[in-house]
C-alpha positions in Angstrom: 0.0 0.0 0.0 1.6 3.5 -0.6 -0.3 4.9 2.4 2.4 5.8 4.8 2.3 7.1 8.5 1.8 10.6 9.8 5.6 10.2 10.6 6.3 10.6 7.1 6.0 14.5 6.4 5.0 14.9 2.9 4.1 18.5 2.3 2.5 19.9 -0.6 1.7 17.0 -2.2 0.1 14.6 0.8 -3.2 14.1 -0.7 -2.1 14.0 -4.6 -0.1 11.5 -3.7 -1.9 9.4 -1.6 -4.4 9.3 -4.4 -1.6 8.4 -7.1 -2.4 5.0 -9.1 -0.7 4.6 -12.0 1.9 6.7 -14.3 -0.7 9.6 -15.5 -1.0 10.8 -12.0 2.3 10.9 -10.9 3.3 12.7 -14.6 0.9 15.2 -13.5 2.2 16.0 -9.6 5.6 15.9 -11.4 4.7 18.7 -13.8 2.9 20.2 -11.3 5.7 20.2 -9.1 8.2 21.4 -12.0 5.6 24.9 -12.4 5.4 25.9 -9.0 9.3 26.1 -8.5 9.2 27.7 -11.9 10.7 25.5 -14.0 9.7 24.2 -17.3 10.1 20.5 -17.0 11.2 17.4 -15.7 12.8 14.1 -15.9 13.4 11.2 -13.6 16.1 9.3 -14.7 17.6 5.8 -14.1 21.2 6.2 -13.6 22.5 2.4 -13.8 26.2 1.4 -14.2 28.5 4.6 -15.1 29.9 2.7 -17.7 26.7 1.3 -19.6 24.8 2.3 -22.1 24.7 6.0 -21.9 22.0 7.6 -23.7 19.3 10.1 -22.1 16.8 9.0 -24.3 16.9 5.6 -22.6 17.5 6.2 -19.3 14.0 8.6 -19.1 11.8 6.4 -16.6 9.2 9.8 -16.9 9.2 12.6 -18.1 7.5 15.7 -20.0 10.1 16.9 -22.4 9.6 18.3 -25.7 8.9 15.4 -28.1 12.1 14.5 -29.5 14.7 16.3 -27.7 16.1 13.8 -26.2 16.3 11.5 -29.2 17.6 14.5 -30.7 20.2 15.1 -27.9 21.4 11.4 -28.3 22.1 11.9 -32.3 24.4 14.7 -31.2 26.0 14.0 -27.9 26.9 11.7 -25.5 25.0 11.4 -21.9 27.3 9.5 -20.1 30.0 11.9 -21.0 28.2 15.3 -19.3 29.4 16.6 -16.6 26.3 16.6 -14.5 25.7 12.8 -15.1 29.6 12.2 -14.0 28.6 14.0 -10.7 25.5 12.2 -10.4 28.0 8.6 -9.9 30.1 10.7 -7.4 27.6 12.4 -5.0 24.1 12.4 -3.9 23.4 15.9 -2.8 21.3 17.9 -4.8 23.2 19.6 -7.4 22.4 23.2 -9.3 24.1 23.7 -13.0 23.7 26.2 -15.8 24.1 26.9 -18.9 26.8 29.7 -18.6 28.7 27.3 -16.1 32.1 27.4 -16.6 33.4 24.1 -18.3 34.8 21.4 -15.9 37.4 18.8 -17.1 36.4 16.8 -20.1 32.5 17.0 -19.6 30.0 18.4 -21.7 27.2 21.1 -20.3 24.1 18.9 -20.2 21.9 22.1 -19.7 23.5 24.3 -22.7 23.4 20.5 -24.5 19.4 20.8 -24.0 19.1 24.5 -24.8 18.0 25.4 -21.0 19.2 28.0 -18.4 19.1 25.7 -15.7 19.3 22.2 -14.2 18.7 20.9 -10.9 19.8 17.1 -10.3 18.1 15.4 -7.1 19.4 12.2 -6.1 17.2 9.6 -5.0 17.3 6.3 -4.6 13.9 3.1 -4.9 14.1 0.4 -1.9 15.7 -2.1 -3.8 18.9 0.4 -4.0 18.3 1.1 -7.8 19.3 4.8 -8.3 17.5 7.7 -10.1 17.8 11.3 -10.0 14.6 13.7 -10.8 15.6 16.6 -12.7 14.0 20.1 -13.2 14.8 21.9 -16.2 14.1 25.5 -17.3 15.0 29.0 -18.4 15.1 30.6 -14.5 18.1 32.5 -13.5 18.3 31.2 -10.0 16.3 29.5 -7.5 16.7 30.3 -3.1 17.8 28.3 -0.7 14.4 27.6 1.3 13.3 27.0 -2.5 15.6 24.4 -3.1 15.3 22.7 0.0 11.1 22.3 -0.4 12.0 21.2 -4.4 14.2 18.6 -3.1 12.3 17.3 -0.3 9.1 17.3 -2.7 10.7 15.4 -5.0 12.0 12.9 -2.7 8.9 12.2 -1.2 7.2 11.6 -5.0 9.6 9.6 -6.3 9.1 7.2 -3.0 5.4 6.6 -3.9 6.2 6.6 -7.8 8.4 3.7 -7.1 7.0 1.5 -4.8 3.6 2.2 -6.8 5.1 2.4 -10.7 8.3 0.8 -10.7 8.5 -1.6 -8.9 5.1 -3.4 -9.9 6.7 -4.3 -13.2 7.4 -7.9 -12.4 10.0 -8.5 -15.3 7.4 -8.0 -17.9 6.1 -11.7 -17.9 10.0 -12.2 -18.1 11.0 -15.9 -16.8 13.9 -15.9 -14.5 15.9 -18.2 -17.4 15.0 -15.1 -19.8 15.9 -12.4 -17.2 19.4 -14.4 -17.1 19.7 -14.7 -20.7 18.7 -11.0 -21.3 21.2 -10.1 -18.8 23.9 -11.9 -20.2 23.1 -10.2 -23.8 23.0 -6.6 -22.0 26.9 -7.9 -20.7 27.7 -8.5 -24.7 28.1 -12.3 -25.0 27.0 -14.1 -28.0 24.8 -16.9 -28.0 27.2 -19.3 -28.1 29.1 -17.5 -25.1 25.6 -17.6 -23.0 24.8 -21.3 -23.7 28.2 -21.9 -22.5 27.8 -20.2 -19.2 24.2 -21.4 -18.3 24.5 -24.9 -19.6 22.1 -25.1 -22.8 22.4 -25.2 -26.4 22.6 -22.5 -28.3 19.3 -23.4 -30.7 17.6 -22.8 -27.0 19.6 -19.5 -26.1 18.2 -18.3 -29.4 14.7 -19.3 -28.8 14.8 -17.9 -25.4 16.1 -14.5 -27.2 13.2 -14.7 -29.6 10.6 -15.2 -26.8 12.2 -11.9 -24.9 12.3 -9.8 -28.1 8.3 -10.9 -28.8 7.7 -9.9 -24.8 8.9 -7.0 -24.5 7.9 -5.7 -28.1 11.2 -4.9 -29.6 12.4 -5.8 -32.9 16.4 -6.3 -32.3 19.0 -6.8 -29.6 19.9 -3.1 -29.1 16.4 -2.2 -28.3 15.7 -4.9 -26.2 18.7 -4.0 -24.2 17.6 -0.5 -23.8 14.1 -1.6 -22.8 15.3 -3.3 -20.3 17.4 -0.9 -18.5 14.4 1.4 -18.4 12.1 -0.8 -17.7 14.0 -1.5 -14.4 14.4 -5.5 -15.8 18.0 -5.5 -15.7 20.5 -2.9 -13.9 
C-alpha cells in the first residue's frame, strides 16, 4: 500500500499522492511540481552502471520533455560523458548547474546540450537500492535556498510513492527468471554461443529464449531490447 504514517511528512503534495495509481498521476504531480518552482520541465532518470549504455533518451523512466529532444540530444552527444551525469556517480546531494557554467574537465554542459538556463539534479534512490535522480529543467536565473530545500524534499517524497507504486510493480514484464538471465547476459555483450556456454544449454535454446524476450517485450532487435530493459528497471 503506498499509504504511509503521519511520521512521514509529505508536504504539498500529501493528498495527490496518496491518491496516485498509475503513471498519468504521478506525470501530472511531477509537472505540477516542476511549475510551482518555476521550472519548465522534468525528468526522472535511471542512472544504472556509469559505464553502460549511456543515452538520455533511454534512461527517461518519466518525463514531460519536448517530443524528440532527447532522441535528438542522443544523435548529437553523449549522456554518459556530461558533466552533471559524472557528478550524479560521485555524490548524492542535490546539485544546481547552468548553462553559462564554466566548463569542468572533459564534460559536456548537459543544460547548454538541452538548450535550458538551468538544471537541478536530485538524487534519490527506490528500496531495492536502484538509483535515479529527478531533474528540473528551465530558463530561470536562479532558485533560493528555502526554495531548493522544499524542491528537493518534494521530490523525494514523490519519487518514493512513484516507485513503490510504478516501478516496482513491473514484475519483469512476464520475463522468466531463465530469460531475465539470458537477457542479462546479452545486455553484458556475450554471443549466444558464449551464453549457452555459461548457463548450460544449447545454443538453438539460447536463441529461442532471445526470440521469446524480443516478442515480450515488443522490440524488434537486440539493441532495443537491451535499452528496454534498462528502463524498464528488468535488468540494472
Amino acid at each position: 500500500m503506498a499509504t504511509l504514517l503521519n511520521n512521514h511528512r509529505r508536504y504539498h503534495f500529501d493528498n495527490d499522492l496518496e491518491k496516485a495509481l498509475n503513471r498519468v498521476d504521478f506525470f501530472r504531480i511531477f509537472h505540477t511540481m516542476s511549475l510551482r518552482f518555476g521550472f519548465d520541465h522534468f525528468a526522472i532518470l535511471q542512472l544504472g552502471n556509469e559505464g553502460g549504455a549511456c543515452m538520455l533518451s533511454n534512461r527517461l523512466a518519466l518525463h514531460d520533455l519536448p517530443a524528440g529532444l532527447a532522441e535528438e540530444y542522443d544523435k548529437r552527444h553523449r549522456f554518459g560523458d556530461s558533466v552533471a551525469y559524472k557528478s550524479l556517480h560521485k555524490s548524492i546531494i542535490p546539485s544546481i548547474w547552468k548553462a553559462d557554467d564554466p566548463p569542468h574537465g572533459q564534460g559536456g554542459n548537459l543544460v547548454e546540450q538541452l538548450g535550458f538556463e538551468m538544471l537541478i539534479c536530485v538524487p534519490v534512490t527506490g528500496l531495492n537500492g536502484a538509483r535515479y535522480a529527478v531533474l528540473f529543467l528551465g530558463d530561470c536565473e536562479d532558485i533560493d535556498q528555502q526554495a531548493h530545500f522544499e524542491l528537493c524534499y518534494d521530490a523525494v517524497c514523490a519519487f518514493d510513492y512513484f516507485y513503490r507504486l510504478v516501478l516496482s510493480n513491473k514484475a519483469g514484464l512476464g520475463l522468466t527468471p531463465r530469460e531475465t538471465e539470458i537477457l542479462r547476459w546479452i545486455s553484458h555483450g556475450k554471443t549466444a554461443s558464449e551464453i549457452a556456454l555459461i548457463v548450460s544449454v544449447s545454443e538453438h535454446t539460447v536463441n529461442s529464449h532471445t526470440a521469446t524476450i524480443l516478442k515480450k517485450l515488443d522490440v524488434v532487435n537486440r539493441t532495443q531490447m537491451v535499452a528496454k530493459a534498462i528502463r524498464e528497471q528488468i535488468i540494472q
